[in-house]
Structures are given as C-alpha cells and as structure tokens.
DSSP file (Angstrom, degrees, kcal/mol; ACC not computed):
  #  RESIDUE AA STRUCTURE BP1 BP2  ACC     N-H-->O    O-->H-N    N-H-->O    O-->H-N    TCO  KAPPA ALPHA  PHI   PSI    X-CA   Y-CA   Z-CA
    1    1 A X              0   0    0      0, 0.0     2,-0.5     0, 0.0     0, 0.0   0.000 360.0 360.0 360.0 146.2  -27.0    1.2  -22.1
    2    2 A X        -     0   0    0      2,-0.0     2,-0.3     0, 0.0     0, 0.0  -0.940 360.0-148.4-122.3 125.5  -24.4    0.5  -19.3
    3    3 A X        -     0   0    0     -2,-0.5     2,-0.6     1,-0.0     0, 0.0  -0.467  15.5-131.7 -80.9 149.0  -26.5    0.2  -15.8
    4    4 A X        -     0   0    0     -2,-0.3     2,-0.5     3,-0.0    -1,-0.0  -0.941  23.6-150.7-102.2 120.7  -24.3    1.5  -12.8
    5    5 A X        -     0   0    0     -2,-0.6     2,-0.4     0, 0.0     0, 0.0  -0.902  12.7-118.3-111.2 119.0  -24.6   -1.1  -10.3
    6    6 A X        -     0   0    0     -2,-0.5     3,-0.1     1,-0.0    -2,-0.0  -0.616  27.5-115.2 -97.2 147.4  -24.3   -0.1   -6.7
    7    7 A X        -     0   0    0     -2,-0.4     2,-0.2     1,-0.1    -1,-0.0  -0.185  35.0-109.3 -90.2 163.9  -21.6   -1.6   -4.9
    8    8 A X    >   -     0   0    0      1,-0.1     3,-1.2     3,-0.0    -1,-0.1  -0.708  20.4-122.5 -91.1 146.8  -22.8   -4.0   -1.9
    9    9 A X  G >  S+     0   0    0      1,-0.3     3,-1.1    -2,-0.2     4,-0.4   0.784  92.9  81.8 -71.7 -41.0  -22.3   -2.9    1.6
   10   10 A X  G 3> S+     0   0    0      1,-0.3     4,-0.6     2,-0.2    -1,-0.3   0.524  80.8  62.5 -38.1  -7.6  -20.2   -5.9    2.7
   11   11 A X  G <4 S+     0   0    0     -3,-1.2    -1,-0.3     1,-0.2     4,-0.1   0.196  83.2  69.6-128.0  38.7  -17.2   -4.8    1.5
   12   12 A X  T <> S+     0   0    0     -3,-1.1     4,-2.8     2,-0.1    -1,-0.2   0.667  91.3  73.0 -92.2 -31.5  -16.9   -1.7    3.6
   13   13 A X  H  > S+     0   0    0     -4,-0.4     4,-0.8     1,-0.3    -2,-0.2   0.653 100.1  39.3 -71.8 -39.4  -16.3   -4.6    6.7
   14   14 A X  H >X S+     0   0    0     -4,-0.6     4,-1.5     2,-0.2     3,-1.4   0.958 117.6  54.3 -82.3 -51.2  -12.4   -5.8    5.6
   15   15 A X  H 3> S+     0   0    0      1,-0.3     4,-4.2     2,-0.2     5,-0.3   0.925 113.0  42.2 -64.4 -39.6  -11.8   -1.8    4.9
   16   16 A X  H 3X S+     0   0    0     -4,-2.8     4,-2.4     1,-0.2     5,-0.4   0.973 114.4  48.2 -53.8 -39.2  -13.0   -1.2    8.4
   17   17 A X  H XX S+     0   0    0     -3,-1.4     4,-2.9    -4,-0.8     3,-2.3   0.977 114.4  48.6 -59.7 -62.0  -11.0   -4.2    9.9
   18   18 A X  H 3X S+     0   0    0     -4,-1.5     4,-2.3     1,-0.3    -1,-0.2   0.792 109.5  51.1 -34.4 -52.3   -7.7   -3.0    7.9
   19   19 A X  H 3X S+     0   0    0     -4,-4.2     4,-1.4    -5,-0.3    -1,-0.3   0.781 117.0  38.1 -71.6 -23.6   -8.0    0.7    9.1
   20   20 A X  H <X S+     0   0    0     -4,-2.4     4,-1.9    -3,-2.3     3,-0.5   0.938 116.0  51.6 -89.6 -39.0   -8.3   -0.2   12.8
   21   21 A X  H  X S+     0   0    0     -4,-2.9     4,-2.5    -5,-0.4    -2,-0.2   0.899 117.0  44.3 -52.4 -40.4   -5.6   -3.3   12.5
   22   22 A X  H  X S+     0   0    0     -4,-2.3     4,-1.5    -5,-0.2    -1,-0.3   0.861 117.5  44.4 -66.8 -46.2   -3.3   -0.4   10.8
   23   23 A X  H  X S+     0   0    0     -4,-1.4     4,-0.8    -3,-0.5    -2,-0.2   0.558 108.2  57.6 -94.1   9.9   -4.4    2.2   13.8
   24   24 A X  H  X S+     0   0    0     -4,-1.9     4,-2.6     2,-0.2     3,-0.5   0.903 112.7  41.3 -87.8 -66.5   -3.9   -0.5   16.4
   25   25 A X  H  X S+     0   0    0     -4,-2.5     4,-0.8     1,-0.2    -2,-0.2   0.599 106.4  56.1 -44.7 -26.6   -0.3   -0.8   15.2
   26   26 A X  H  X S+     0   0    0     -4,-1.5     4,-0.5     2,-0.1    -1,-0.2   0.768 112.0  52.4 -69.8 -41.0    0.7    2.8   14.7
   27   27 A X  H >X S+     0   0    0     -4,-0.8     3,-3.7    -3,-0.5     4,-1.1   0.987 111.6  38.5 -74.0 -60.1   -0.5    3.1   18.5
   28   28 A X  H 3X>S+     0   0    0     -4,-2.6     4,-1.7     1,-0.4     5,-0.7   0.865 109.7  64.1 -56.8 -36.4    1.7    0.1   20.3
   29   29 A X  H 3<5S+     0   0    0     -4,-0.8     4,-0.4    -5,-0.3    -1,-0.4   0.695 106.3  41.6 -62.7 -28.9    4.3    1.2   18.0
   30   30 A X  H <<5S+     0   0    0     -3,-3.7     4,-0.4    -4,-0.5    -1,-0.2   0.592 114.5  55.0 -92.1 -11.0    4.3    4.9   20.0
   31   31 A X  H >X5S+     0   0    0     -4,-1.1     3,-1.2     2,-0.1     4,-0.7   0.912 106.2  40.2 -66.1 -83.4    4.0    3.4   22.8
   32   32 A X  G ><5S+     0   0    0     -4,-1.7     3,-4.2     1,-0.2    -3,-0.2   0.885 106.4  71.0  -3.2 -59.4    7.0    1.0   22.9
   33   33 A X  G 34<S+     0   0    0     -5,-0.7    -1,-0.2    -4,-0.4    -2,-0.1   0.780  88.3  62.4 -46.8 -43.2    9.0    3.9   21.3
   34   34 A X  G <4 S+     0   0    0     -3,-1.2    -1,-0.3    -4,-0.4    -2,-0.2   0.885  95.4  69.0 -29.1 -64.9    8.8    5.8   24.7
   35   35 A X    <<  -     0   0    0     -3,-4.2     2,-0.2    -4,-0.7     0, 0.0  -0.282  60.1-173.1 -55.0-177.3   10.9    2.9   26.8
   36   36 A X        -     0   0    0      2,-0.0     2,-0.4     0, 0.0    -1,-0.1  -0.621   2.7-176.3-119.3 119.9   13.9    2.7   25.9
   37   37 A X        -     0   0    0     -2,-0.2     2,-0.7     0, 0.0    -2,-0.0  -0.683  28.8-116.3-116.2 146.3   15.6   -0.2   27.6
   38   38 A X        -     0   0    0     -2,-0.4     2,-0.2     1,-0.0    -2,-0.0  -0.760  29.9-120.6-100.0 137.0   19.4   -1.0   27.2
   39   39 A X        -     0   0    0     -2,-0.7     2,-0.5     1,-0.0    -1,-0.0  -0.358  21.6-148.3 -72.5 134.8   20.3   -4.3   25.4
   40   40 A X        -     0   0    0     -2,-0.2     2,-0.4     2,-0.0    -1,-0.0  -0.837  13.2-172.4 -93.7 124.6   22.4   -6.9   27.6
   41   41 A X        -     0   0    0     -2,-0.5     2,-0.5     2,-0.0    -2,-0.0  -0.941   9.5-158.1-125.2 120.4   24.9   -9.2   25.6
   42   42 A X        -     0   0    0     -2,-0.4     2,-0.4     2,-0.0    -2,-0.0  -0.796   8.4-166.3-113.9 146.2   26.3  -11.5   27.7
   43   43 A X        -     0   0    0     -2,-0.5     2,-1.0     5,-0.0     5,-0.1  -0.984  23.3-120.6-142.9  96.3   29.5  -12.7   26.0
   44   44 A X    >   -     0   0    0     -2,-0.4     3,-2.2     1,-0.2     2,-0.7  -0.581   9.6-131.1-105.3 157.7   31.0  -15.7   27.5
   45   45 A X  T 3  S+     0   0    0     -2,-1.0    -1,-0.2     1,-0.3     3,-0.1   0.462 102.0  59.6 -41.7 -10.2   34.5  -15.8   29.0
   46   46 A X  T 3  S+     0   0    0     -2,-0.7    -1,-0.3     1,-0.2    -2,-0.1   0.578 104.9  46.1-114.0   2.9   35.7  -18.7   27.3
   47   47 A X  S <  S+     0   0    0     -3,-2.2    -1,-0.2     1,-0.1    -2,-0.2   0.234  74.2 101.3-110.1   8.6   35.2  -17.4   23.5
   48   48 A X  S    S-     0   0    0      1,-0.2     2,-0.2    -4,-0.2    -2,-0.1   0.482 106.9 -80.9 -80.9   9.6   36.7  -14.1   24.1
   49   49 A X              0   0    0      1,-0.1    -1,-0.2    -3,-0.1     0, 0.0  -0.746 360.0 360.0 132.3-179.5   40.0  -15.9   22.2
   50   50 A X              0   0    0     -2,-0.2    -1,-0.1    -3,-0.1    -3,-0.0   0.251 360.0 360.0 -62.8 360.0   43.0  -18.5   23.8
C-alpha cells in the first residue's frame, strides 16, 4: 500500500517570504518608474580630441 504522507507546514514559510520579496519589488519598481529624471554626462573638455 502507498501511505500519502501530509506535507509539513514549514514549508509554506520560504513560499510566503518569496511571494512578498517578489511583491515588494514589483512595487518599488512602479514607483521609481513614475520619476523620470534626466541623466547628466559630464564630458571633460580636454578629451573631446586635439
């Protein structure tokens, strides 16, 4: 006979951690997206060639 063994509760505890770590990142990640800030390159004068 093959017994069905029920699975132990402990390993609901990483699924939980994963799913919030995952909905913690989808959030900052829609937040950020919102700024939009313009990139600066500062370029200095003495490499623009001879």
């Amino acid at each position: 006979m093959i017994y069905h063994e029920d699975k132990p509760s402990g390993t609901a505890f990483p699924i939980i951690v994963i799913l919030i770590a995952m909905i913690a990142i989808a959030g900052t990640l829609a937040l950020s997206s919102g700024h939009q800030t313009s990139t600066r390159i500062f370029v200095p004068s003495s490499s623009a060639g001879p």
